[in-house]
SEROLO-146443 format. One record per residue: residue in three letters; z, x, y of N, C-alpha, C, CB in turn. Coordinates in steps of 0.02 Angstrom, whole numbers, plus 50000, padded with zeros to 5 digits. Glycine has a CB too. Layout:
<rs>
ALAZXYZXYZXYZXY/...
</rs>
This chain:
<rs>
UNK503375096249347502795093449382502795085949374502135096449354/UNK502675082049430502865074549415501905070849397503415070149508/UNK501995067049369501385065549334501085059549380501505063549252/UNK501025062649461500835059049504500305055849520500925061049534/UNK500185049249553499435044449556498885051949573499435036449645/UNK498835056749614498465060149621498185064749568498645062149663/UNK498865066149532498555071249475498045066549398499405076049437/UNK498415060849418498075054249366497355054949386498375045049382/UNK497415053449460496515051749474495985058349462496375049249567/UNK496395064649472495985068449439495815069549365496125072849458/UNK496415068849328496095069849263495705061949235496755072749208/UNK495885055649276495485050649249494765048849251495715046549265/UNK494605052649341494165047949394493715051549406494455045649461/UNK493765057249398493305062549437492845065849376493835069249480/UNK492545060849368491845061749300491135062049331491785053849240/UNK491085069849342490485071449386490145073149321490535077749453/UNK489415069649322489005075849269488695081849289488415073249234/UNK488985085849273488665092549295487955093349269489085098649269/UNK487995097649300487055101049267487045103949221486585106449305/UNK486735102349183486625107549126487325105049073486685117149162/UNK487415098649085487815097049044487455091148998488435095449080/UNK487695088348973487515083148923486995077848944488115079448904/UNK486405077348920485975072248959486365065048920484965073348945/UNK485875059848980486255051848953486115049548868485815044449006/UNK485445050648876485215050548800485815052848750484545055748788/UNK485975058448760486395063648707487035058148708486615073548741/UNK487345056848773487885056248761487845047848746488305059448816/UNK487435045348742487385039548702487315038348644487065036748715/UNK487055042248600486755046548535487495045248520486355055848539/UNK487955052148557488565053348523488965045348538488995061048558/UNK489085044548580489385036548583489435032148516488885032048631/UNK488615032148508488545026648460488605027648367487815024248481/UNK489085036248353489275034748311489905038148314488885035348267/UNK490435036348254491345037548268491445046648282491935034748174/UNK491875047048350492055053048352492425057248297492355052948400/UNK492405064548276492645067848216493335070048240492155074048189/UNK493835066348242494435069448245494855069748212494655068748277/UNK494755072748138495355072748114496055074448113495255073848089/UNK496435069848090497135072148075497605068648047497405073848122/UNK498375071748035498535068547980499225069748016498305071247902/UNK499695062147997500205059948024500625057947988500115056448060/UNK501165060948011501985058347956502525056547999502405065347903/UNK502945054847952503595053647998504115060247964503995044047986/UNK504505063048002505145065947994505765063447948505355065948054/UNK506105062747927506835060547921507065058547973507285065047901/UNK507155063948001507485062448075507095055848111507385069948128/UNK506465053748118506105049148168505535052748183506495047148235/UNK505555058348199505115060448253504355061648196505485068648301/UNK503865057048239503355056948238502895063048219503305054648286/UNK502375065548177502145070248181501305071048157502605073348153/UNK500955075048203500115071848204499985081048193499685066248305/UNK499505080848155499205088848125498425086948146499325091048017/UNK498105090948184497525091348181497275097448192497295087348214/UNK496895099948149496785109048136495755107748180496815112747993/UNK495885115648190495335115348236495425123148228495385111048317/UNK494905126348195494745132948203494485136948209494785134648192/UNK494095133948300493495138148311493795144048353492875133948349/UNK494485139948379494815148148446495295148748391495305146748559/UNK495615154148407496235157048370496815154948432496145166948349/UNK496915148448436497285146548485497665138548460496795146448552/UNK498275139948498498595132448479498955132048492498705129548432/UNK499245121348518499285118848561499925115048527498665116148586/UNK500535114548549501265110848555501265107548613501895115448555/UNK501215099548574501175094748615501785088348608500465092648606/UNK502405088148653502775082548636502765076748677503375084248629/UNK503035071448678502665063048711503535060948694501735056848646/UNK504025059848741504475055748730504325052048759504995056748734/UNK504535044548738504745037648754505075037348815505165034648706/UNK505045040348874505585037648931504905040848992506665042648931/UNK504975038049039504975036349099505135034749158504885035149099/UNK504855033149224505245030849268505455021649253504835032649335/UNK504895021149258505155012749208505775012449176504675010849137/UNK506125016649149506745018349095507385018449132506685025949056/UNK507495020849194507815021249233508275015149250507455023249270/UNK508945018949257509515009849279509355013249335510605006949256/UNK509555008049381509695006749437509905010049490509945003749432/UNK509855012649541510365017249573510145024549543511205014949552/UNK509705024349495509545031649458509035033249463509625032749395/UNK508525031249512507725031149520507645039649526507395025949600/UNK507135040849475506845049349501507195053249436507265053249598/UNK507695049049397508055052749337507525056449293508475047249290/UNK507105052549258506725055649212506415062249224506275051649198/UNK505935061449304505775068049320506045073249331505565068149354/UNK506805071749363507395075149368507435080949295508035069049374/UNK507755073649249507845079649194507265083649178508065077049128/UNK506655080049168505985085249135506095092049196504915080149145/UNK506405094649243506495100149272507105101549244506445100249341/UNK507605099749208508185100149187507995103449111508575092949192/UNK507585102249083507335104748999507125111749025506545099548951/UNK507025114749091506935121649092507555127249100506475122449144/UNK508005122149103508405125149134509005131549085508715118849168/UNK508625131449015508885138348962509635131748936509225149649025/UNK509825136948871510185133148840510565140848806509765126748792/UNK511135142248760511525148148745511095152248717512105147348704/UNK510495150748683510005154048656509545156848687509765151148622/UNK509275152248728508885154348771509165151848856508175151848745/UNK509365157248902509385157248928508965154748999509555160248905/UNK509075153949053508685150249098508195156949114509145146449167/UNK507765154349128507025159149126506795161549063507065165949167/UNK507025161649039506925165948942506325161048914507875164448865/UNK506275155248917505845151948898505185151548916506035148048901/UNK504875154248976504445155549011504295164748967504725154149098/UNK504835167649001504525174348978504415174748896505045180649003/UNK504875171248842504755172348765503925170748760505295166548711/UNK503535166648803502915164248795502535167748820502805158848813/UNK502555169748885502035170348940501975179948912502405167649045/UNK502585182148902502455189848870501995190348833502945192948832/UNK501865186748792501325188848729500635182848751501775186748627/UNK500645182148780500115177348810500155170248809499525178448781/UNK500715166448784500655159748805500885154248874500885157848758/UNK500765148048874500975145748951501325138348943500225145249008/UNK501515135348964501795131448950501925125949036502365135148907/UNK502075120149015502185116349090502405108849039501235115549159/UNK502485103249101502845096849097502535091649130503485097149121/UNK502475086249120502465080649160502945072749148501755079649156/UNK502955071049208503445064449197502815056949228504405065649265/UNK502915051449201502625047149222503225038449227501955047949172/UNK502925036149243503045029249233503285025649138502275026249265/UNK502825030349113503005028449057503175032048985502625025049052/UNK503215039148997503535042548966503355050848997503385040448894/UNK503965054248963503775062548994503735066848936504405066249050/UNK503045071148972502995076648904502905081948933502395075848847/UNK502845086248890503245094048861502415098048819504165091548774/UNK502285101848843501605105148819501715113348821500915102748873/UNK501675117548771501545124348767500645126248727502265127348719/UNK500395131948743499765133848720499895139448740499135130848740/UNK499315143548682499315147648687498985152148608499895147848718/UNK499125159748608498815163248530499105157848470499225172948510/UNK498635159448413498875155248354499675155148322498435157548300/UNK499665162248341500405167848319501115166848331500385174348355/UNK500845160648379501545158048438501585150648418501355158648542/UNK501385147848358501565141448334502285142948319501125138748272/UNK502485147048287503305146748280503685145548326503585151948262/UNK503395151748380504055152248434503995145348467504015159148500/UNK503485142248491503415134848526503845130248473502485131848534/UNK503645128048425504185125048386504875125748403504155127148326/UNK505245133648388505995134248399506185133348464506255140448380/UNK505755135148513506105132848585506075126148584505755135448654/UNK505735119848567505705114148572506475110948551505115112248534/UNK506225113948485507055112648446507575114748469507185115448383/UNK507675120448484508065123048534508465119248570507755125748573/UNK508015117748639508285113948681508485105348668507855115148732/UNK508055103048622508345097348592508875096748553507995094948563/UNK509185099948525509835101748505510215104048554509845106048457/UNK510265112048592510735111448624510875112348718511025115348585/UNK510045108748735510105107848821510935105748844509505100348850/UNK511065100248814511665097448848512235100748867511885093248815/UNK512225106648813513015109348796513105114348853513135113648712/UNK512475117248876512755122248923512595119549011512335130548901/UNK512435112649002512335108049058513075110749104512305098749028/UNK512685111649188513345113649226512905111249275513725121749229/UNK513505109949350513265105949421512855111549427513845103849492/UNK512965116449442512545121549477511685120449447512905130049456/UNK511725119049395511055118249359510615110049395511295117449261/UNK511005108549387510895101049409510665098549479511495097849400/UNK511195103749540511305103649590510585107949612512005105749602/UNK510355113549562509675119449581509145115549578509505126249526/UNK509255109749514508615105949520508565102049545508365103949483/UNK508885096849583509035089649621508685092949686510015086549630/UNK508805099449709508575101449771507695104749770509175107149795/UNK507635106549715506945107249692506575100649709506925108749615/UNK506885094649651506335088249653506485083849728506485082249574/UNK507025086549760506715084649840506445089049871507155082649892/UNK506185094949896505925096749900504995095449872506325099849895/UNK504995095649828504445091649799504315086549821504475090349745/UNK504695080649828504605073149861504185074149933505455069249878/UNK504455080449974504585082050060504015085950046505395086450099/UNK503645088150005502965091049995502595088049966502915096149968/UNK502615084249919502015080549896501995072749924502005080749813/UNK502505071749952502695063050003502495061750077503575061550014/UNK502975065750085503435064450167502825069350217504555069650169/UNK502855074850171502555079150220501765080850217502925085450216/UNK501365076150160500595076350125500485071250178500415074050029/UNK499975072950195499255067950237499255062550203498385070850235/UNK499385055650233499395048850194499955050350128498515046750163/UNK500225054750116500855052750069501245047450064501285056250077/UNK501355044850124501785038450134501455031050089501795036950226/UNK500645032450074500525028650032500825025649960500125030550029/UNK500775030949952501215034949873501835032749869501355044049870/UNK502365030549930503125028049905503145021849943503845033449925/UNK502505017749970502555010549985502425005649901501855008850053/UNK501835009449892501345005649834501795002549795500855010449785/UNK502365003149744502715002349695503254997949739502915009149656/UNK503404996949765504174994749802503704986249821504545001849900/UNK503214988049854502694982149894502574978249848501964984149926/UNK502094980449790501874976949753502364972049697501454981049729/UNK502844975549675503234973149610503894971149640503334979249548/UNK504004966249630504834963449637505344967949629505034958249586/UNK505834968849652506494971849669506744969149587506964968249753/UNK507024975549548507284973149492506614976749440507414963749496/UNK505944977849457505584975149398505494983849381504774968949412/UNK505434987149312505444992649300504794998849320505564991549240/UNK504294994649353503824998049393504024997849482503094994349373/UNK504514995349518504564995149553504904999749609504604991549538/UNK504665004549593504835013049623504745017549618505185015649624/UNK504405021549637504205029549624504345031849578504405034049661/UNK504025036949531504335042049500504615046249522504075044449472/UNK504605048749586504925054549603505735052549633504425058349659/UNK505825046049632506395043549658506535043249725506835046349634/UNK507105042649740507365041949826508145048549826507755030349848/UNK508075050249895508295055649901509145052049881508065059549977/UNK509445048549897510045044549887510145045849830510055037649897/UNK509575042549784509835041449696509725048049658509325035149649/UNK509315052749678509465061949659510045064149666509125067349703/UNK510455063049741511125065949758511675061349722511245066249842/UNK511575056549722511955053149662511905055949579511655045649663/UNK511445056949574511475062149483511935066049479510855067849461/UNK512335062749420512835068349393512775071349333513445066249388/UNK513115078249316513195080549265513105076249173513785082849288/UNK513625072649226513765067249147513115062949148514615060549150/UNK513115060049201512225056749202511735059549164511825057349269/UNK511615066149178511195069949143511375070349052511245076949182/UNK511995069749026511965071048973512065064248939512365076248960/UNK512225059448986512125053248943511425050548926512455047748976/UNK510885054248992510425051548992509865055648926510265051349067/UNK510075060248915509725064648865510015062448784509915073448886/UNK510745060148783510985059448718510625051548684511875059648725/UNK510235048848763510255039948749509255041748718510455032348861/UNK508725044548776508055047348767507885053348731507815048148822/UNK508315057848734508085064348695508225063748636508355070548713/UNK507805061448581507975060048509507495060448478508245054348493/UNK507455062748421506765064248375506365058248373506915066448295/UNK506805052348355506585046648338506105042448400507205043248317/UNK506165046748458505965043548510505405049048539506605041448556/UNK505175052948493504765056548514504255058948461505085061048544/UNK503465060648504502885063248471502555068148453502615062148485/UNK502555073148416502505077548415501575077148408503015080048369/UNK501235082848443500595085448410500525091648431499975081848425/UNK500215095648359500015101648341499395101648358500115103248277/UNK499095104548384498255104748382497935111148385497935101048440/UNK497405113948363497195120948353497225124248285497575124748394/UNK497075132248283497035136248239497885135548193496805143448277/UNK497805133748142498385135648095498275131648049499105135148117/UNK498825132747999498585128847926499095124447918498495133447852/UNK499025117547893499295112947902500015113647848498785107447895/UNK499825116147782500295116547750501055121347788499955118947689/UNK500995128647821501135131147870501745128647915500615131047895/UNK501135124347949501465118947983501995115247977501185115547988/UNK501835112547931502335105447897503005111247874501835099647800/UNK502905117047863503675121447835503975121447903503605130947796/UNK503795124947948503945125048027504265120348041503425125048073/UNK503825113448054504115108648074504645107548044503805104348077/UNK504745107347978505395105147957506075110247954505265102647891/UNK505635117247958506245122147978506555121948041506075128647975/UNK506025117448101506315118948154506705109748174505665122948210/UNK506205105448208506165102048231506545095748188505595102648249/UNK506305097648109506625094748048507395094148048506425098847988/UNK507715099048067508195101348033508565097548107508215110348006/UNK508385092248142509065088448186508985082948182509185089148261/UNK509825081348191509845074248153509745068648181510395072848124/UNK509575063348140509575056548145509845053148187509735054448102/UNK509545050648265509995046448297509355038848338510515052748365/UNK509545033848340508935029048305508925028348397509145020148231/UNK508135027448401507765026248444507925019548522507245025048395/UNK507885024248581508245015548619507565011748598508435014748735/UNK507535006648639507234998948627506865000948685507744990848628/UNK506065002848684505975003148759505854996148816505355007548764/UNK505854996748878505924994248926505594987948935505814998048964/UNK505584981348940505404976048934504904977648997505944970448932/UNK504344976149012503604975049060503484968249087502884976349015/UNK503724964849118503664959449131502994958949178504284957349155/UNK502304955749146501954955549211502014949249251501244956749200/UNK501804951549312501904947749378501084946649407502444952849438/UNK501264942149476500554939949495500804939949566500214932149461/UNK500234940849587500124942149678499954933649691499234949049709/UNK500404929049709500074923449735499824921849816500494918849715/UNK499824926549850499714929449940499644934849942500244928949994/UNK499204936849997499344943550013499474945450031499254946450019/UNK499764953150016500484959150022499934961650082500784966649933/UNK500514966250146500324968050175500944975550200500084962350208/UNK500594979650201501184986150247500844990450285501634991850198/UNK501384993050332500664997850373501445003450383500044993050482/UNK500985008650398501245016850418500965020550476501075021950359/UNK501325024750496501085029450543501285033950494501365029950620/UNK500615041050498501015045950477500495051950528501085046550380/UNK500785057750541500305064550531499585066250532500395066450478/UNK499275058950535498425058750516498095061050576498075050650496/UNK497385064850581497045060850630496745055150620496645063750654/UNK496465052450568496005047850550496355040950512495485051850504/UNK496155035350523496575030450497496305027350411496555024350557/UNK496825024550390496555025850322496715019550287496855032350284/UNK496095014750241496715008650213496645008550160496715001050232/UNK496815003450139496955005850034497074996450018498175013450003/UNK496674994649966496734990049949496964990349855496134986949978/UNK497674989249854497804988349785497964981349749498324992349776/UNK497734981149673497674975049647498064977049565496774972349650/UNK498194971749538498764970949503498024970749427499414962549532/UNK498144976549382497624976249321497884973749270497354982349297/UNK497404975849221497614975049142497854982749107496874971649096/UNK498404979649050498734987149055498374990948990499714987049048/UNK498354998748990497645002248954497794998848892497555011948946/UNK497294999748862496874997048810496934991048780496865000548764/UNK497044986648822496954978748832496454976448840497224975948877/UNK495984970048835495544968748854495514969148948495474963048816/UNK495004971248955494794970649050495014978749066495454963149114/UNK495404982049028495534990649047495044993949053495874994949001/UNK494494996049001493824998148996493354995349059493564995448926/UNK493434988249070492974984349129493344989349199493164973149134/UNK493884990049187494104992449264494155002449252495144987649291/UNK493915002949222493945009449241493155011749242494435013749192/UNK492735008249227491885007849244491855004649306491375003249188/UNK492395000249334492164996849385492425002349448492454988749384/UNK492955004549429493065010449486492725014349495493495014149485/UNK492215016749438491585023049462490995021249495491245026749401/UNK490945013249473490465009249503490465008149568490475003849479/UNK491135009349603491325007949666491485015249706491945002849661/UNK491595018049687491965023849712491945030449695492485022949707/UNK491495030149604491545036549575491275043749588491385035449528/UNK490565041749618490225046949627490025045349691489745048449580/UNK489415050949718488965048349779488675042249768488405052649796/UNK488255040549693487845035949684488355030149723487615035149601/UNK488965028749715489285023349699489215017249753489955025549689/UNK489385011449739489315006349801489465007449874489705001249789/UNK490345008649868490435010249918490605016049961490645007449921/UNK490555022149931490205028349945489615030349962490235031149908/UNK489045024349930488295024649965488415020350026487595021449915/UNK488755014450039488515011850097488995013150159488405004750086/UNK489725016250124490195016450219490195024750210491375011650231/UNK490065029950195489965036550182489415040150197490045037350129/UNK488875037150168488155039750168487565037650238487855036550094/UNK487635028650212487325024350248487385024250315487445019350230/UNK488215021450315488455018850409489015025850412489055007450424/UNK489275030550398489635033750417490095032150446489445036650436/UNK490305028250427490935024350451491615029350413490895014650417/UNK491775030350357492165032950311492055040050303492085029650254/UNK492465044950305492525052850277492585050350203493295058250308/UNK492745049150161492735045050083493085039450057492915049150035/UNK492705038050022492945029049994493085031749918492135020849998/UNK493625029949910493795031649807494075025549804494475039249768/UNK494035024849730494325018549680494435021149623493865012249666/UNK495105017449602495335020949559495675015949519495695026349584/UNK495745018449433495945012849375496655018149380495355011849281/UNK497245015649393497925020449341498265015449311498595025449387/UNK498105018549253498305014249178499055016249175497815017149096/UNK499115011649158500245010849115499865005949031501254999949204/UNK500865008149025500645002148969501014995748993500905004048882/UNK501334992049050501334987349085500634984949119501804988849124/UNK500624982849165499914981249230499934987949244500044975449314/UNK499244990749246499174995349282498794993549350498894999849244/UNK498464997949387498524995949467497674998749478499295001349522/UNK497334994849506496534997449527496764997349605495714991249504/UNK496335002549626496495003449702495665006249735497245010349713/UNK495805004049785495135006749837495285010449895494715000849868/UNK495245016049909495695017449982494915022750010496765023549969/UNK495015019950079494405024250110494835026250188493515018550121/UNK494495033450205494715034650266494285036450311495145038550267/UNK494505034550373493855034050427493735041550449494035028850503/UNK492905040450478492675045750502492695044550595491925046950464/UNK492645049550625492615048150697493115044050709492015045450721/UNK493305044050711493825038650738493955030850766493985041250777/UNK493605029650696493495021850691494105018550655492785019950647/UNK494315015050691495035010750670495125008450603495115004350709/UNK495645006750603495915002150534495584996450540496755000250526/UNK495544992250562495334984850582494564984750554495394983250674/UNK494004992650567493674993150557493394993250485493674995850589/UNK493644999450444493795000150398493984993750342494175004050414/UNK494334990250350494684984350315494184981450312495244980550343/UNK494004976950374493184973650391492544977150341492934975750486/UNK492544984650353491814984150326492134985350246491144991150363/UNK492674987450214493054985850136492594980150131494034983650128/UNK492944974450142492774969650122492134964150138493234968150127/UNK491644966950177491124965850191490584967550110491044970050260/UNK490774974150133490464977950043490674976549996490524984850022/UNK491434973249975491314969349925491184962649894491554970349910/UNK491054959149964490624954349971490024954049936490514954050026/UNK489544959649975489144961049943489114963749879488944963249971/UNK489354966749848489334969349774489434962349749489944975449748/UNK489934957849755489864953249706489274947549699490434950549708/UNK488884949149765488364944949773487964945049699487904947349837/UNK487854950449664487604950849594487874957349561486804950549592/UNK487854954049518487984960049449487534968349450487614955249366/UNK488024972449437487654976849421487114978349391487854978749408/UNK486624981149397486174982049333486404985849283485574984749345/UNK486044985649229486074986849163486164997649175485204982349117/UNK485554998949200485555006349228486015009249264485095007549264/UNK486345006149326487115008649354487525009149289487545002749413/UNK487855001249246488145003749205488125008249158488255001049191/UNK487445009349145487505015249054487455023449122486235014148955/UNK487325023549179487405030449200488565031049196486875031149307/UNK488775026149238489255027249226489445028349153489495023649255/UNK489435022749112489865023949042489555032049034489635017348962/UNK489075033149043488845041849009489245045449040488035045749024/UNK489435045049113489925049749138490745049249116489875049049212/UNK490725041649092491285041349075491355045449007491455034849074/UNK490985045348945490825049148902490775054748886490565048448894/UNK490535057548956490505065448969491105068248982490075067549028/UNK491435066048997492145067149024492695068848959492395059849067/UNK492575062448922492945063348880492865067848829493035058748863/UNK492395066348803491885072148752492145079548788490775070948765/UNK492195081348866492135089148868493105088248847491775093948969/UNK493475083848863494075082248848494375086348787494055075448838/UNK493955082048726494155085448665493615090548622494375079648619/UNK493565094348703493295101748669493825108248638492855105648733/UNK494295105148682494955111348671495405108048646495305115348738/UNK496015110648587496675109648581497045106448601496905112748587/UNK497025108748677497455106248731497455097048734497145110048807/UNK496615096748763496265090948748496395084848701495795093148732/UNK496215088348661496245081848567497185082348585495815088248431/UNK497705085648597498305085448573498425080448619498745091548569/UNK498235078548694498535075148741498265066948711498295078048823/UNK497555068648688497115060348678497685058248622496035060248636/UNK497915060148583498025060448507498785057248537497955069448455/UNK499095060048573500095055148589499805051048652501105062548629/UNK499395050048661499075044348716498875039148669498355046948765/UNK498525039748611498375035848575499105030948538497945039948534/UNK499275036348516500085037448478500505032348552500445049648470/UNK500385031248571501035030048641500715020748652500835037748749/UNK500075022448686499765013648687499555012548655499375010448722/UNK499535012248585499155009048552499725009548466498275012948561/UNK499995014648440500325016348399499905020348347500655011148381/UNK499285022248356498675021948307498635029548337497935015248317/UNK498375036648317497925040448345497305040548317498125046148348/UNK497415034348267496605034548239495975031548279496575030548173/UNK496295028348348495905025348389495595031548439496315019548424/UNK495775037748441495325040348466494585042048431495625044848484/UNK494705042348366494195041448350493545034048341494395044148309/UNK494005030748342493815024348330493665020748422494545020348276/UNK493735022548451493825017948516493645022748584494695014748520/UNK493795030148563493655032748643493235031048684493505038448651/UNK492765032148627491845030848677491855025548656490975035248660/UNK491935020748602491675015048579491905009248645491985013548499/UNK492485008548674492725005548697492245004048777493365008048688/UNK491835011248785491445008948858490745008448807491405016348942/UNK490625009648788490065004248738489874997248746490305003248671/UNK490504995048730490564987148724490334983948805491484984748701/UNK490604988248859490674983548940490104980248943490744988049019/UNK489654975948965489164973848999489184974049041488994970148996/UNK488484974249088488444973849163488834966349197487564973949183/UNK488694959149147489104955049170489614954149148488934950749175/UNK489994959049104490664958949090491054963249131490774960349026/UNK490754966749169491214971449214490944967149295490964982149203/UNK490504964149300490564959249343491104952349363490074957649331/UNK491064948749288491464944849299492264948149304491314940049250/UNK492344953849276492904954149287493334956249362492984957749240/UNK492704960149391492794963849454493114956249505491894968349485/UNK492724950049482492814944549545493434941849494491994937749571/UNK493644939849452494314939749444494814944749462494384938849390/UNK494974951949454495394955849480495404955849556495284961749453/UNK495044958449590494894959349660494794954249685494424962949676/UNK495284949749686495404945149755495954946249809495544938249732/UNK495664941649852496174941649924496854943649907496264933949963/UNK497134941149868497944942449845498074948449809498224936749794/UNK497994953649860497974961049861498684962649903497204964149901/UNK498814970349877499264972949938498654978349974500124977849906/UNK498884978250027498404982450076498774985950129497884978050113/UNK498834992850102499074996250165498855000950199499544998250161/UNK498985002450280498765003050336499055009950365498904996950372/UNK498735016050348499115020850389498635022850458499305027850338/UNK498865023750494498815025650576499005031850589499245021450624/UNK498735032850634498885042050668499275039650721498095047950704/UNK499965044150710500485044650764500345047550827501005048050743/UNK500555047350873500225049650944500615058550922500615043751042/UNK500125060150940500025067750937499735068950883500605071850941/UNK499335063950837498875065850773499205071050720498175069550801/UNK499045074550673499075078350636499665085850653498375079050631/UNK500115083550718500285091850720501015088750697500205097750809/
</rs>
């Protein structure tokens, strides 16, 4: 599964408070003192990282790994590798055979899946308490011996999978074409954000065998990876496991990850598309601060402020108000380079691009005319709060915050220390001033159009 801008904006953006969920009061209450997450962290022999946090209200638990590689990681000519292989780690090894890994889990009730991003790809199983072993040995497993039973046919099954995927979640999705301008437009030729994760169909059919195992012998290494346990089990337990399993491979020292060079928009970027639409659609993206930097927190309140809910600016006035727009979203996606705030709205009735763009930036004209009030911001931060809080209700949850923490920051003690604290701090004129520094003219902005014959 590629760890695409869409699947980001859902698990980042989409912080509705439900009913009957947490009032603002409460979740300010909880805000304003340190979240309880314990856990306890070592290192391996080998490198590999390791975070215990016991939780034993389900009889359930959660194998969670975080390597160091990405699309960012990628040479040249190899765009789409990372995601490539994360479909390549399913692919069985002499022990476990291809499919075996799915059924050793899913038989007795557990489930398991993947994601790849920009800045590293991980590896997640859950499931009964009972199945902390077996998740361990398949991990180990395949980190020891994926490579050895590496063959074209394997390679060749999945290269045609992750295009396929591209030609379904790209080429052939409503406004997809957004999705493989954004990265190429914005960032200089050369720079390690400057291309899709899912790659280009060229540099897939170019992957070779040996590619694949150079590329696993250089990223797949203990030392370059995070382990978290989360859920029902006992830590002492644990720590035997781990070292019977995951313990027991050897020592090979960590690459150097990928230099981030940030860049600056000094004009503005412009691209336009036809695709499949009926309705025309534009998207204004701007160059951020990368997560948990100062101005990260300001821009991911400022996207709900704009886009998050009904309440929001410009969801109340081109959606609600003038019906100009079928929906207006804004959105923070965090890296640990620049990450990227975006606004994209698409028309209703069939009111042009030209239109659209115009009334964009009409409304944020107006928004910057003054600062938010004090009341917009603490409803957002609460939703932002709410979100997270239902986050680390489950296993699953605390294990992902916990190598997120572990990944930008080096700390997982900052989830406790910083989750909520961090939208605490924003002010109404600190997420103001920041909104009129980020969001200026020297934007990329692109333009998709409905091809004559619309949508068929």
């Amino acid at each position: 599964m590629i760890h695409s801008r869409f699947w980001a904006r859902c698990r980042l953006h989409d912080f509705v408070l439900r009913e009957g969920m947490l009032s603002l009061i409460a979740v300010s209450a909880l805000a304003a003192s340190p979240l309880n997450v314990p856990f306890e962290r070592y290192t391996l022999p080998n490198g590999m990282t390791v975070i215990l946090h016991e939780d034993h209200a389900l009889p359930t638990v959660t194998v969670n790994i975080w390597y160091g590689v990405g699309s960012a990681d990628e040479k040249p000519g190899r765009t789409g590798f990372a995601h490539l292989f994360e479909h390549l780690m399913f692919m069985g090894t002499k022990n476990v055979p291809n499919g075996s890994f799915d059924t050793l889990m899913e038989q007795v009730g557990g489930a398991n899946n993947a994601s790849t991003n920009y800045d590293y790809t991980n590896y997640y199983e859950f499931g009964p308490s009972n199945l902390l072993e077996t998740f361990l040995w398949l991990e180990a497993d395949r980190l020891a011996h994926l490579p050895d039973d590496m063959t074209k046919a394997k390679v060749d099954l999945q290269r045609d999978v992750v295009k396929n995927e591209r030609r379904q979640s790209y080429e052939n999705r409503p406004y997809g074409v957004v999705e493989l301008l954004v990265d190429e437009k914005l960032f200089p030729a050369g720079h390690p954000y400057a291309h899709t994760v899912i790659g280009s169909h060229k540099d897939l059919t170019a992957a070779s065998v040996e590619d694949v195992k150079a590329f696993f012998k250089k990223f797949y290494v203990p030392a370059n990876a995070s382990l978290v346990i989360a859920g029902d089990f006992n830590s002492a337990n644990a720590k035997q496991l781990v070292e019977k399993t995951l313990g027991a491979l050897p020592r090979v020292e960590a690459p150097a990850r990928v230099s981030l060079p940030s860049i600056e928009l000094t004009k503005p970027v412009r691209a336009s598309a036809e695709d499949r639409v009926q309705e025309a659609q534009v998207s204004f993206f701007y160059l951020a601060p990368p997560m948990n930097s100062p101005g990260a927190a300001e821009s991911q309140l400022l996207a709900m402020l704009l886009g998050g809910s009904q309440t929001s600016w410009l969801v109340k006035h081109l959606v609600i108000e003038q019906q100009l727009c079928e929906s207006v979203e804004a959105h923070f996606e965090k890296r640990r380079g620049q990450s990227l705030f975006s606004i994209t709205a698409t028309a209703q009735g069939g009111h042009s691009a030209m239109e659209l763009e115009k009334a964009l930036e009409k409304e944020l004209a107006a928004f910057f005319a003054q600062p938010p009030s004090a009341a917009e911001v603490s409803r957002v931060q609460a939703r932002m709060q709410t979100h997270l809080l239902q986050t680390l209700e489950t296993p699953f949850g605390v294990a992902d915050e916990l190598n997120e923490a572990q990944l930008f920051t080096g700390d997982p003690g900052d989830v406790q220390r910083n989750l909520l604290a961090r939208f605490d701090a924003v002010t109404p004129s600190g997420v103001f001033e920041h909104a009129r520094r980020m969001l200026t003219p020297n934007r990329l902005t692109i333009v998709v159009t409905p091809k004559k014959g619309g949508a068929k």
